[in-house]
C-alpha positions, 0 to 999 in steps of 0.5 A: 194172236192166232195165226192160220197156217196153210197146209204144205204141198199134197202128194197128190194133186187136188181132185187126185186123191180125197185125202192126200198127206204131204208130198217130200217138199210139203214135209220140209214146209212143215218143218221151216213151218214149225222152226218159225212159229215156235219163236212165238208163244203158242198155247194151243195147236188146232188142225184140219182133219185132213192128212196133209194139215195133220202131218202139216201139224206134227213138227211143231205139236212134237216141238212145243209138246202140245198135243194138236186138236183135230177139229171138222170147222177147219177143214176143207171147204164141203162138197153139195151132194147133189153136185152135177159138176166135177168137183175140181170145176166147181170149186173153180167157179166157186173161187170166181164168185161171191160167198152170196153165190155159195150153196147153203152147205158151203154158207154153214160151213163157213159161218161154223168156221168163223165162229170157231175162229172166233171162239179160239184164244190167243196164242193159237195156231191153226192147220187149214186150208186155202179156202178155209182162209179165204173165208176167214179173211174175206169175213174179217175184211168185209169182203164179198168175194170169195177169193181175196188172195192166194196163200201159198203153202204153209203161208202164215196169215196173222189175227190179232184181237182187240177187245172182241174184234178179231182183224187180219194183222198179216196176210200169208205169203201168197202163191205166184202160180195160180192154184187152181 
């Protein structure tokens, strides 16, 4: 099983700050966070680079006494640098589309991002974003679009494996108000 762990609430909005750690309420996600997975067997911790899945992290790498791995594949979604647009508006597009429509900057982060996925063993825990699920669920699900729900924070969206093929078990707990 390796289960996608959505970060808590930001301290700032998404498009304020480019780095934002966890508001109060997001560290009391994190804590309920960690006191709920840490009734299942977890072998290894992986974390978005990102401050808000970091402290999003720490109860429940502190907790088991696993030290959590920092990895670029599970960040967030990248940004084209060529972008003409705000970047808040175009990633509202981006969500309203297909990952066909993507740039290919966003393709090959998604397709390291999936294979990372992958490649994690059993029994792992994964920090990331709302994006970063979506692109794995909407892969492992066959589905073109590049929004297929919308995980609220510190939703927990389940994988299981069978052999050699990874399924969605379980989607996270969806947001009621949209996220952008």
């Amino acid at each position: 099983m390796i289960t996608l762990v959505r970060h808590g609430e930001a301290a700032a909005k998404w498009g304020d700050h480019p780095n934002p750690g966890l508001s109060e309420l997001g560290h009391h996600q994190a804590l309920a966070a960690a006191e709920q997975l840490s009734a299942q067997p977890i072998s290894h911790i992986l974390t978005s680079p990102m401050q808000r899945c970091q402290e999003t992290a720490k109860p429940l790498a502190e907790r088991l006494s696993i030290t959590a791995e920092i990895s670029r594949e599970v960040s967030e979604i990248p940004t084209p640098p060529d972008l003409t647009l705000d970047r808040v508006d175009w990633l509202r597009d981006l969500m309203g589309a297909t990952w066909a429509d993507a740039p290919d900057l966003v393709q090959d982060w998604r397709a390291a991002l999936i294979d990372k996925v992958h490649s994690l063993p059993d029994d792992t825990v994964v920090f990331t974003h709302f994006v970063a699920i979506n692109a794995v669920v909407s892969s492992l699900e066959g589905l073109a679009e590049t929004t297929v729900f919308r995980p609220t924070y510190c939703s927990q969206t389940v994988l299981v494996r069978k052999g050699e093929t990874l399924s969605v078990q379980q989607r996270g707990a969806e947001a009621v108000t949209r996220i952008l």
